[in-house]
ZAFIKOL-622094 format. One record per residue (C-alpha): x, y, z. Coordinates in steps of 0.5 Angstrom, whole numbers, padded with zeros to 4 digits, always signed. Layout:
BEGIN
XYZ...
***
This chain:
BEGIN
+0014-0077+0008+0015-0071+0003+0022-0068+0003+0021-0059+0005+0023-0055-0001+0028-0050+0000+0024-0043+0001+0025-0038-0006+0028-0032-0004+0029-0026-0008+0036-0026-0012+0042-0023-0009+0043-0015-0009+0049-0012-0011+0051-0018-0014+0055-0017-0022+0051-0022-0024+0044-0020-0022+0039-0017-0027+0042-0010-0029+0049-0013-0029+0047-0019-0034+0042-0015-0038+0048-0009-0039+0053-0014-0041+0049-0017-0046+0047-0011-0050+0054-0007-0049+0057-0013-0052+0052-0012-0058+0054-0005-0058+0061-0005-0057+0063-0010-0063+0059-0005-0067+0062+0002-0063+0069+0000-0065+0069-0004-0071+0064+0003-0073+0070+0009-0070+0070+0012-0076+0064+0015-0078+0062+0022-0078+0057+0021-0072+0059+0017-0066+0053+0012-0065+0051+0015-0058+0047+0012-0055+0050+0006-0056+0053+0007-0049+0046+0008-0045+0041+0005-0042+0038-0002-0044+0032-0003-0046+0026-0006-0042+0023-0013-0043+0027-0020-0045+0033-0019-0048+0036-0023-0054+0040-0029-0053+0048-0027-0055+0050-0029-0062+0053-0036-0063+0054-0040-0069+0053-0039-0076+0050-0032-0073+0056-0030-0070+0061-0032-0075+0058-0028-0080+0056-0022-0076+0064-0022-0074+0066-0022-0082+0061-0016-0082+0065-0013-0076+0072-0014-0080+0069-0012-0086+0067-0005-0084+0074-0005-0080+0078-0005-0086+0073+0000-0090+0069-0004-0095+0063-0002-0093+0059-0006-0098+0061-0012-0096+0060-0010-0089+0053-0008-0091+0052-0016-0095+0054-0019-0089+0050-0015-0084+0044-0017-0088+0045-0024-0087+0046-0024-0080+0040-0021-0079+0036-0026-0083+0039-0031-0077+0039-0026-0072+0032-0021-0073+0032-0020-0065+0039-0016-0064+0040-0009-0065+0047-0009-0066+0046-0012-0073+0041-0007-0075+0047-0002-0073+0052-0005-0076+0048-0005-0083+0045+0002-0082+0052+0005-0081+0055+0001-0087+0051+0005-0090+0051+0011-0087+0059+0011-0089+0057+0009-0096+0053+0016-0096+0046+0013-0096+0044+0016-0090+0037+0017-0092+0037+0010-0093+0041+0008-0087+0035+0012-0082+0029+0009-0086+0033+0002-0083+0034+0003-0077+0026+0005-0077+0024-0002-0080+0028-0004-0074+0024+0000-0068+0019-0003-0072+0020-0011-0070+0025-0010-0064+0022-0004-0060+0025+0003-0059+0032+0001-0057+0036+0008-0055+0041+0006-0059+0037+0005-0065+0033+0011-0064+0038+0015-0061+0043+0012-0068+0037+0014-0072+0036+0022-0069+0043+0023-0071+0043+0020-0078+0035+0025-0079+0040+0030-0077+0046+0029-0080+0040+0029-0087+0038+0036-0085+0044+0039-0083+0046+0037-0091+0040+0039-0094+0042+0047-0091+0049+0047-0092+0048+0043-0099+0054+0038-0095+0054+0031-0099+0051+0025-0096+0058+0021-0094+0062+0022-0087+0064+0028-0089+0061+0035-0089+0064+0038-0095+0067+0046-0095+0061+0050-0098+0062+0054-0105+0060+0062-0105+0053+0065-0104+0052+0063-0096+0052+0067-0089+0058+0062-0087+0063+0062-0092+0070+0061-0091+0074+0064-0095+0082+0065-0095+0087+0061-0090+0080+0059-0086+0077+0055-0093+0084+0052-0093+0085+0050-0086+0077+0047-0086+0079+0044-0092+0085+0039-0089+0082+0038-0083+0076+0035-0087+0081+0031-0091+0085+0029-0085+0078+0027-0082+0077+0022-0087+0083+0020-0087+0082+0018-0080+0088+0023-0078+0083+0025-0073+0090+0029-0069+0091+0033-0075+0084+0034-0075+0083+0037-0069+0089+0041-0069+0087+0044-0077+0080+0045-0075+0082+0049-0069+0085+0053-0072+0081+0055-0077+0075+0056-0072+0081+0062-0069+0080+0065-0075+0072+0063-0076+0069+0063-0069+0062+0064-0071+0061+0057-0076+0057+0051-0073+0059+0047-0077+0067+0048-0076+0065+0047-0068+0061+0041-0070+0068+0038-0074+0072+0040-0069+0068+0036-0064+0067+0029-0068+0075+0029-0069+0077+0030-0061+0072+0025-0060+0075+0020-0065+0082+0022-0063+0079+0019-0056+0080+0026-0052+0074+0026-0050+0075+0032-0046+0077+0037-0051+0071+0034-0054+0066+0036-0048+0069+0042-0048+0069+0044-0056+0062+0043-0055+0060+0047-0048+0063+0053-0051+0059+0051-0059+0053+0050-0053+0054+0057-0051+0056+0061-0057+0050+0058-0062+0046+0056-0055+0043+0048-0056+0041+0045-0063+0041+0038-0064+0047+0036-0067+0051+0039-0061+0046+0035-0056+0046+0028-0059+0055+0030-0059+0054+0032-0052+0050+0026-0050+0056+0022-0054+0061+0024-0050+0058+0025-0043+0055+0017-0043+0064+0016-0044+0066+0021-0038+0061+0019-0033+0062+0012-0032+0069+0013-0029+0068+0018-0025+0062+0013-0022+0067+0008-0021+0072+0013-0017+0065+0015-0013+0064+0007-0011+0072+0006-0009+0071+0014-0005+0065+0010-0001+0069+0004+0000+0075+0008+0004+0070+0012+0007+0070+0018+0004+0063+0020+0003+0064+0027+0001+0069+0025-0005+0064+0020-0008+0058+0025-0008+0063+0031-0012+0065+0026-0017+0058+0024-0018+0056+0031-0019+0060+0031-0024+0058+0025-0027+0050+0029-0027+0054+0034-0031+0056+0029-0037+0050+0025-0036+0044+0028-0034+0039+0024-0037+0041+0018-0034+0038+0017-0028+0043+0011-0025+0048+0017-0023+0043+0021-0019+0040+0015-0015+0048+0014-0014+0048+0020-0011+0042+0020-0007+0045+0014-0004+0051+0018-0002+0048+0023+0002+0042+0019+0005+0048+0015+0008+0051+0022+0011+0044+0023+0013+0044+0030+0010+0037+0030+0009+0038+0038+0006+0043+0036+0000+0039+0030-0001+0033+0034-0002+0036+0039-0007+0039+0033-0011+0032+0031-0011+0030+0038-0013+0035+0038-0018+0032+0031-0021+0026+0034-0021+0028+0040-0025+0032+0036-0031+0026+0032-0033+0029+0026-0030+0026+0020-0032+0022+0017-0030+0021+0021-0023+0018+0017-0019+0024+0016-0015+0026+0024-0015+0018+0025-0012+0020+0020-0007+0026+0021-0004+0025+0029-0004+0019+0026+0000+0023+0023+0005+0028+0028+0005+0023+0033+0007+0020+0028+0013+0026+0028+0015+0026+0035+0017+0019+0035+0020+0016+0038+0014+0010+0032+0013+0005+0037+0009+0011+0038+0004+0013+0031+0004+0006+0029+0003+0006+0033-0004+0011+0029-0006+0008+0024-0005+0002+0025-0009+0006+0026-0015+0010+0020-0014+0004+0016-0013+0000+0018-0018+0005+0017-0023+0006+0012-0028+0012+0012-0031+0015+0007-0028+0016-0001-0028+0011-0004-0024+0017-0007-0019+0019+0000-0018+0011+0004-0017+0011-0002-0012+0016-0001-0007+0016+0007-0008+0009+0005-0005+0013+0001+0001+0018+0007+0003+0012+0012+0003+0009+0007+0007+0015+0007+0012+0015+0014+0013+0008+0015+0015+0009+0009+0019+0014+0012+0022+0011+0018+0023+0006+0016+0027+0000+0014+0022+0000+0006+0020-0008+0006+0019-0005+0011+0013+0000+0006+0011-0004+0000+0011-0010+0004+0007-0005+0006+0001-0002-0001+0002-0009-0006+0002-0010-0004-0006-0004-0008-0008-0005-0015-0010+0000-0020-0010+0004-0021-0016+0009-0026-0016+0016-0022-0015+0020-0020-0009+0015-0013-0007+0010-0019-0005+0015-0021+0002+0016-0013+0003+0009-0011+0002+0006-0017+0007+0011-0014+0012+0009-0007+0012+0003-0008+0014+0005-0012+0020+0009-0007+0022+0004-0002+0021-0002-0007+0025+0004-0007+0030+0004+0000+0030-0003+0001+0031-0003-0004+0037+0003-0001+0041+0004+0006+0037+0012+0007+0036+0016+0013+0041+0020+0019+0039+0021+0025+0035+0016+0023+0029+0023+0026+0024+0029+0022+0028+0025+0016+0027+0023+0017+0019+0031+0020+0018+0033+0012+0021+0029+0007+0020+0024+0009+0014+0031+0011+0009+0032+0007+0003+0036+0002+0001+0040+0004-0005+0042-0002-0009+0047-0001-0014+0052-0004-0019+0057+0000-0022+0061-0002-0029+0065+0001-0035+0057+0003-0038+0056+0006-0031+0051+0006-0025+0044+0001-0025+0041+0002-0018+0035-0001-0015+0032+0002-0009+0030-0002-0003+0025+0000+0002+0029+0000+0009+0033-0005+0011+0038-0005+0016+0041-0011+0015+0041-0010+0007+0049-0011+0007+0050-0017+0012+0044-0020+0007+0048-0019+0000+0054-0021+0003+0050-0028+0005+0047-0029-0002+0054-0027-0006+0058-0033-0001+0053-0037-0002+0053-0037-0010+0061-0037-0008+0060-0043-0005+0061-0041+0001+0056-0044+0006+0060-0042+0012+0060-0035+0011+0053-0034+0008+0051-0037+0014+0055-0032+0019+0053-0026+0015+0045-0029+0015+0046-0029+0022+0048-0022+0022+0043-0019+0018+0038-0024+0022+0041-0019+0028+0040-0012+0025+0034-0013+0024+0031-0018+0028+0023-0016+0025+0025-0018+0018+0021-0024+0016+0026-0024+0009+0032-0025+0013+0029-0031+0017+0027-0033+0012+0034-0033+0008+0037-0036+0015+0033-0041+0015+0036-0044+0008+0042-0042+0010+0042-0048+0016+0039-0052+0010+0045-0051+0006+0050-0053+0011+0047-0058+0012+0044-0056+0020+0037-0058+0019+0035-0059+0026+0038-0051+0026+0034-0050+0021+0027-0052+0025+0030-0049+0030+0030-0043+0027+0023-0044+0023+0021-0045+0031+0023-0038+0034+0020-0035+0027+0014-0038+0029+0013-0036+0035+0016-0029+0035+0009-0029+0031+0013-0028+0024+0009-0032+0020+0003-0027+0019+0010-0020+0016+0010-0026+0011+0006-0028+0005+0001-0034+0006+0005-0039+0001+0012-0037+0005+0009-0037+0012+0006-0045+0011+0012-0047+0008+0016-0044+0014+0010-0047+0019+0012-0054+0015+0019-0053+0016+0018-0052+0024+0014-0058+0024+0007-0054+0026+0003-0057+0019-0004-0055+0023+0000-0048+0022+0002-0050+0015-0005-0052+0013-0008-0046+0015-0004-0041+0010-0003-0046+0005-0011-0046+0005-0010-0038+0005-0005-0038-0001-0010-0043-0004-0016-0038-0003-0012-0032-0005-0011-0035-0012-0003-0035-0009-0002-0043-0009+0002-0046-0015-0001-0052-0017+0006-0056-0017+0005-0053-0009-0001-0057-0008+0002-0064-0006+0006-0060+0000-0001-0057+0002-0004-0064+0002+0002-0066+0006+0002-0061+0012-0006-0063+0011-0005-0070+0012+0000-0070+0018-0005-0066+0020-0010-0070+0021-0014-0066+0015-0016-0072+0011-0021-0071+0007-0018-0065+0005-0011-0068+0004-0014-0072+0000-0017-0067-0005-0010-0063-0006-0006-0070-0007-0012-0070-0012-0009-0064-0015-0002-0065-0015-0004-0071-0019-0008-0069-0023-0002-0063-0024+0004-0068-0025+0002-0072-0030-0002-0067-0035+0002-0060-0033+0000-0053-0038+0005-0053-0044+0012-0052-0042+0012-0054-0035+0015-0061-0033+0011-0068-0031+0012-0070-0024+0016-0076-0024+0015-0083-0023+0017-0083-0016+0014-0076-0014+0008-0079-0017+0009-0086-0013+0009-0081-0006+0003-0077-0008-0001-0084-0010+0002-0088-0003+0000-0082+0001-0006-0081-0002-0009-0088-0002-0006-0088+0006-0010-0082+0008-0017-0085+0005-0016-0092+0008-0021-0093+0015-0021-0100+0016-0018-0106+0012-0017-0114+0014-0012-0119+0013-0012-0127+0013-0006-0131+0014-0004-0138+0013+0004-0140+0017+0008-0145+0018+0013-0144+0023+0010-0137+0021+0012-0134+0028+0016-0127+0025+0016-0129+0018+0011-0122+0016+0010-0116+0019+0004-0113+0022+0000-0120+0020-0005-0124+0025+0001-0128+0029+0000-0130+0036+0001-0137+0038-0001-0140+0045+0007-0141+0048+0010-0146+0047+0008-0149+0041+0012-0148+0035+0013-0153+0029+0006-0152+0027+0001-0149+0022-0003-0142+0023-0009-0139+0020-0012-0133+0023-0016-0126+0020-0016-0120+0024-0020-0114+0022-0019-0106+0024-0022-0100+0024-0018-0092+0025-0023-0088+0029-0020-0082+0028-0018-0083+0021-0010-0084+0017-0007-0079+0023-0001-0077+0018+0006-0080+0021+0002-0083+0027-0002-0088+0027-0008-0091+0032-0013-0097+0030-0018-0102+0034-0017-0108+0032-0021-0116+0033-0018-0122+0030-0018-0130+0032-0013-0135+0030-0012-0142+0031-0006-0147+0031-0008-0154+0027-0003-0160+0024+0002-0159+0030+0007-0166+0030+0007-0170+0036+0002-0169+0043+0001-0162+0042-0005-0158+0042-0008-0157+0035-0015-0155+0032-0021-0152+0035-0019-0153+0043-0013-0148+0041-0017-0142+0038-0016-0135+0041-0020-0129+0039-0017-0122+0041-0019-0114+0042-0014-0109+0043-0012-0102+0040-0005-0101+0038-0001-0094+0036+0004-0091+0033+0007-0085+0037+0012-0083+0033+0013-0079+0027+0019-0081+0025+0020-0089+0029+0017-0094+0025+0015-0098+0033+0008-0099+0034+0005-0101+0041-0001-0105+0042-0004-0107+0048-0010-0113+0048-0015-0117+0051-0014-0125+0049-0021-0129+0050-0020-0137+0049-0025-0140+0044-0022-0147+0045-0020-0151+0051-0013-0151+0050-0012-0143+0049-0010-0139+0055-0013-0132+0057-0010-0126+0058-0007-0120+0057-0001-0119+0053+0003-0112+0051+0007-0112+0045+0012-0108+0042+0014-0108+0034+0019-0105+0030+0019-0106+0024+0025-0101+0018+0028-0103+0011+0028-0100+0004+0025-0102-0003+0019-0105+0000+0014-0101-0004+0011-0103-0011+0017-0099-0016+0014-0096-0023+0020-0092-0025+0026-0098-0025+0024-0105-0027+0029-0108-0020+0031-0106-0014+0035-0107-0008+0031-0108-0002+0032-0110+0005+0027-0110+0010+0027-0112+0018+0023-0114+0023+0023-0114+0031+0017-0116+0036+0017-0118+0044+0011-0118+0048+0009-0120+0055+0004-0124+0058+0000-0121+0064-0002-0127+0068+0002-0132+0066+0008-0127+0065+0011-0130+0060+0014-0126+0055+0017-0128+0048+0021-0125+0042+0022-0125+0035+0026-0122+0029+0029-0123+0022+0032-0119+0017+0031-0120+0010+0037-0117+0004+0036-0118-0004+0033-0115-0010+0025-0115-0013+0024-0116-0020+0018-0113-0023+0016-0119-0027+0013-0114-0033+0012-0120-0038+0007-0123-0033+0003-0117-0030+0007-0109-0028+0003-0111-0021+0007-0117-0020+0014-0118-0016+0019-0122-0013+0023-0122-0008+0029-0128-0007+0033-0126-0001+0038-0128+0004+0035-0128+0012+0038-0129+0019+0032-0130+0024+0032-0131+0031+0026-0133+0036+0025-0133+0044+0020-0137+0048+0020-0136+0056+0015-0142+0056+0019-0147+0053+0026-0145+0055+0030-0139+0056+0035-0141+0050+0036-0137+0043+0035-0140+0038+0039-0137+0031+0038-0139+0024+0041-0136+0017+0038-0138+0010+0035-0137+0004+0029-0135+0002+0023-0133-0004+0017-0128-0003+0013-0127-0009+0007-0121-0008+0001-0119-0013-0002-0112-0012-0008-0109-0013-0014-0105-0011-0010-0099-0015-0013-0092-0018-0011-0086-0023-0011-0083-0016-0008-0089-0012-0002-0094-0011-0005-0100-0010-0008-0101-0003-0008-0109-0003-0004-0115-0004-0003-0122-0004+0004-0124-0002+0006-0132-0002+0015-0133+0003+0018-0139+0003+0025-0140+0006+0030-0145+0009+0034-0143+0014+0040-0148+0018+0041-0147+0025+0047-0143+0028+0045-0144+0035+0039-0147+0040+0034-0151+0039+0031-0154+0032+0027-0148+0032+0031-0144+0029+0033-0149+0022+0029-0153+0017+0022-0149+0012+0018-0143+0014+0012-0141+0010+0007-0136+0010+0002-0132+0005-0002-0126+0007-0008-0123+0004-0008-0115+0006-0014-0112+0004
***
């Protein structure tokens, strides 16, 4: 009836398109054009290389933005500032939401000497677009840089200018004049000749800030970032730190840690652990404020199970200020758990839950890991207390949070073996989920996964396009840890990419019941129930999800069909009601359902609100003609006209797929040629009960008591089988014509008199919807080939082909329903191709269906 969604699942970790890879391309792509195409200022931009900020990103630029924004880049890069300033403000018309086009405006001005106004632009621009680091970072450097002038009496250009006599540090003699050409080589951009000049006048001078601060712009401009480290640890360690010489070390490290964070990856990758971990702590030397290059490095040795030196890492995070701390708090918890001291860890703990600097995301799984621990450490009531305050919120963290505390339930009923610390080393260590590109590290930290790698490997084939090795590796992750409900889950939408969807019941069946359904969230759980073909099950968490307030409203048509093939009508009812009400006036933004989806909804639910209805029909020649109406002639007589009316009764209601009906109906023959019977004497009445048994095999079984009203009408017991198939048989609103094919096939068996009969045909044509007339108004003309088959006459089949026209008027329809009647008139000429005359000559028959 209603095709399974694909569960959703959460996106692929690791993957250089997940969040972090994207957000970073976006914004250093941004701050790289400004980065270049701005070398040659005073000051590099520092921060332009660091972290991203939080929240939507601004589309790249494209178009007219694009162009001009470029012609400012080549304008900056060919030293006409005022031209470059011109075109960066009529970029930033078009595009206010790019920090880059602040930057190169603000550096514009910057080497034209307008620093005070260039600090006062990249202000207005925190104000509208958020303190972006780069900016914030660009506008500190510019304040100091005003400051450092404002002292030294240096004018406001790129350059800081050798100071006249009267000042503590004046240069005089062969330092005056070496200053001298390494600042005009500087602005010159000679930046070598620079760096040689100015340190030889730093031999000379040691004790001048300022002559530190040129020698380090320079090595850094000449790309010997290096001696610019160098240049300014040992300014650091003469002049002790100021601002000028940390935005400078900032700046250099942001450019000599991220490789070393790429030599680590590649160490990890060959197996050498130890070497990965030397590199990033040298990384932390160059970039301690970022926390990407801890978070790397408390992956490395939690991998080599070196709880002390994670501990110490943690410690070292903890001490430096990292921001935000949450994750140093919870790994050295961790670490301290691992090494069996509980009451140390738990302190970290508490810092880490009583923390608000975090994302949302990451206060959650925080939450998550500590829950693993004392779940691990033999208190799952306490997990599941600090777990019960965390209401769903529509990210990944959902699935994990409703795991955990089936896992800590599990954990009460049958408490967990083994040395509480061996236990939380092993199965309760993060999962550090990093990604590692020219910027530098981005990592998201995982609660316990042992089949985190396997489930990565799955999803990045399968955005590869390759179903086979997605659905090996989610096999694989499945078998390292069979308890995760995720990788069922993942599995399960692998099978159904590969095509397999018996595989896929299948496995949503073992999920099942491996009572997996309750680690899950209630909306993932019902759509799995439904998948493994259990819909009571399914309901029942659609209905949890509901309660919950967790069921979109685009769901609810899936939770009115679980219901309804549950036999839940009333309640079927009202979700298709909502999921009708949803399609056809959704919340702005969202999409309308469309016309076929709204067919459905409307077919099932005018389906699962029917309890009885009637039809009346008038045939000639009419045995086989339709389906499912009042037929049943005495045998023998054929060439006749028919009229006959049945009413029915569903005792227990619409049963979904199935179906099961009480049934009474008398007919009789009249206008029969010749000697045969006609008229009253050949009226019959019938009681009897018919089924459909099967959900997906449109054949139905009845079973019938005959009782003569007129003297010529036998009784009896009769059992007929009915199948009846096709497609493009329904009312269609989204195309005006359609291609329609539709068969039927009847035997039946007469219990005392032991004749049996049977009858088929198969119509191929196209409807037209006859819109001029009325949108309700179809008809049908067709080709036919029947057949007929009567013990009581003879034992030959007779076989006609021909053509044929039906026209049929629906009604009874409803904003909630398809329409639930119709009145349908056929008539068809047929040649005979075998047996007796039977099979050749004109059929009629019309049927009113109520």
């Amino acid at each position: 009836m209603k095709r399974i969604p694909k569960l959703l699942v959460e996106r692929a970790p690791g993957s250089r398109s997940s969040r972090h890879g994207t957000r970073r391309a976006l914004a250093a792509a941004c701050a790289a054009l400004c980065a270049t195409a701005c070398a040659g200022l005073f000051v590099p931009a520092a921060a332009q290389a660091q972290a991203v900020p939080s929240g939507t990103l601004p589309l790249p630029l494209s178009g007219p933005a694009q162009r001009v924004a470029q012609q400012g880049y080549d304008a900056y890069a060919r030293g006409d500032y005022a031209a470059a300033e011109a075109y960066a403000r009529k970029a930033i018309r078009q595009r206010p939401d790019v920090a880059s086009l602040r930057l190169l405006l603000a550096n514009a001005q910057a080497a034209q000497g307008k620093l005070g106004e260039a600090s006062r632009t990249l202000a207005e621009a925190e104000r509208q677009i958020g303190p972006d680091p780069a900016l914030v970072a660009r506008r500190r450097a510019f304040d100091a840089q005003v400051a450092a002038s404002a002292r030294s009496g240096a004018p406001r250009g790129g350059r800081q200018a050798v100071p006249g006599t009267g000042s503590p540090d004046n240069l005089t003699g062969r330092a005056y004049e070496l200053a001298q050409q390494a600042y005009k080589a500087y602005d010159a951009r000679r930046y070598d000749d620079a760096w040689r000049d100015v340190n030889a006048a730093i031999v000379l001078r040691p004790d001048v800030l300022r002559l530190r601060l040129l020698a380090i712009d320079a090595a850094s401009a000449a790309g010997h970032d290096r001696d610019a480290w160098q240049a300014a640890q040992d300014a650091t360690q003469r002049f002790g730190s100021s601002a000028d010489l940390r935005t400078r070390r900032l700046d250099i490290g942001a450019r000599l840690a991220p490789p070393l964070a790429t030599e680590a990856e590649a160490a990890r990758e060959r197996g050498d652990t130890a070497q990965a971990i030397a590199l990033l702590r040298e990384a932390i030397t160059y970039a301690p404020d970022r926390p990407g290059y801890r978070l790397q490095l408390f992956d490395a040795l939690a991998a080599q199970n070196d709880q002390a030196g994670l501990e110490q890492a943690a410690t070292d995070a903890v001490d430096a200020g990292m921001k935000p701390a949450l994750m140093a708090y919870v790994m050295r918890g961790y670490a301290r758990a691992s090494q069996g001291r509980f009451a140390d860890a738990d302190q970290d703990f508490d810092h880490a839950l009583q923390s608000s600097d975090a994302t949302q995301r990451d206060q959650r799984v925080a939450r998550v890991i500590v829950a693993d621990v004392w779940t691990e450490e033999g208190q799952p009531q306490r997990a599941l207390d600090l777990l019960a305050p965390l209401k769903p919120v529509g990210d990944a963290t959902d699935a994990q949070i409703e795991a955990r505390r089936y896992y800590a339930r599990m954990a009460l009923a049958k408490p967990v073996a083994g040395a509480a610390a061996e236990r939380v080393a092993q199965a309760a260590r993060p999962v550090f989920d990093c990604t590692v590109d020219r910027y530098g590290p981005a990592c998201d930290v995982y609660a316990a996964d042992p089949g985190f790698a396997a489930r990565r490997a799955s999803i990045v084939a399968a955005q590869h396009g390759d179903k086979a090795a997605a659905l090996d590796y989610a096999r694989q992750a499945v078998d390292a840890d069979p308890r995760n409900p995720q990788h069922r889950v993942e599995l399960i939408n692998a099978l159904v990419d590969a095509g397999d969807t018996a595989g896929a019941k299948r496995e949503a069946r073992a999920t099942l019941d491996a009572g997996l359904l309750d680690a899950m969230p209630p909306l993932q759980a019902a759509y799995i129930a439904q998948r493994a073909g259990d819909d009571r099950r399914a309901y029942v968490y659609f209905a949890h999800a509901d309660e919950a307030g967790q069921l979109p409203p685009q769901a609810a048509g899936d939770a009115g069909y679980s219901a309804y093939r549950a036999h839940f009508d009333a309640l079927a009812a009202r979700y298709f009601e909502r999921a009708i009400d949803y399609g056809t006036a959704p919340p702005d933004g969202a999409a309308p359902a469309t016309l076929p989806q709204l067919q459905d909804l409307r077919n099932a639910h005018a389906d699962v609100t029917r309890d009885w209805g009637f039809i009346a029909s008038l045939n000639y020649r009419g045995a086989g003609l339709q389906p499912g109406v009042s037929t049943g002639s005495a045998p023998g007589t054929y060439n006749n006209w028919q009229t006959g009316l049945e009413g029915y009764w569903r005792p227990f209601g619409s049963l979904g797929d199935r179906m099961f009906e009480v049934y009474a109906r008398a007919y009789e023959d009249f206008g029969a040629q010749g000697d045969a019977p006609s008229g009253v004497s050949t009226a019959l009445a019938a009681v009897g009960a018919r089924a459909k048994p099967f959900e997906s095999v449109n054949a139905i079984i009845a079973f019938e008591r005959l009782i003569p009203i007129g003297s010529r009408a036998p009784a009896d017991w009769l059992l007929r089988l009915a199948y009846s198939g096709g497609f493009g048989t329904e009312l269609r609103l989204d195309v005006p014509s359609w291609w329609t094919v539709q068969d039927y096939g009847e035997v039946g068996h007469y219990v005392s008199n032991g004749w049996n009969y049977g009858t088929g045909y198969i119509e191929a044509g196209r409807t037209w919807r006859l819109d001029p007339i009325s949108p309700k108004l179809t008809v049908f003309p067709y080709a036919v080939v029947g057949m007929d088959y009567d013990s009581s006459i003879n034992h030959s089949i007779p076989v006609g082909m021909g053509v044929g026209i039906s026209s049929r008027y629906w009604f009874r329809d409803g904003f909630y329903d398809s329409p639930k009647s119709y009145v349908d008139v056929s008539v068809q000429y047929r040649w005979r191709l075998t047996g007796d005359n039977r099979a050749g000559g004109v059929f009629f028959g019309t049927v009113l269906s109520y």
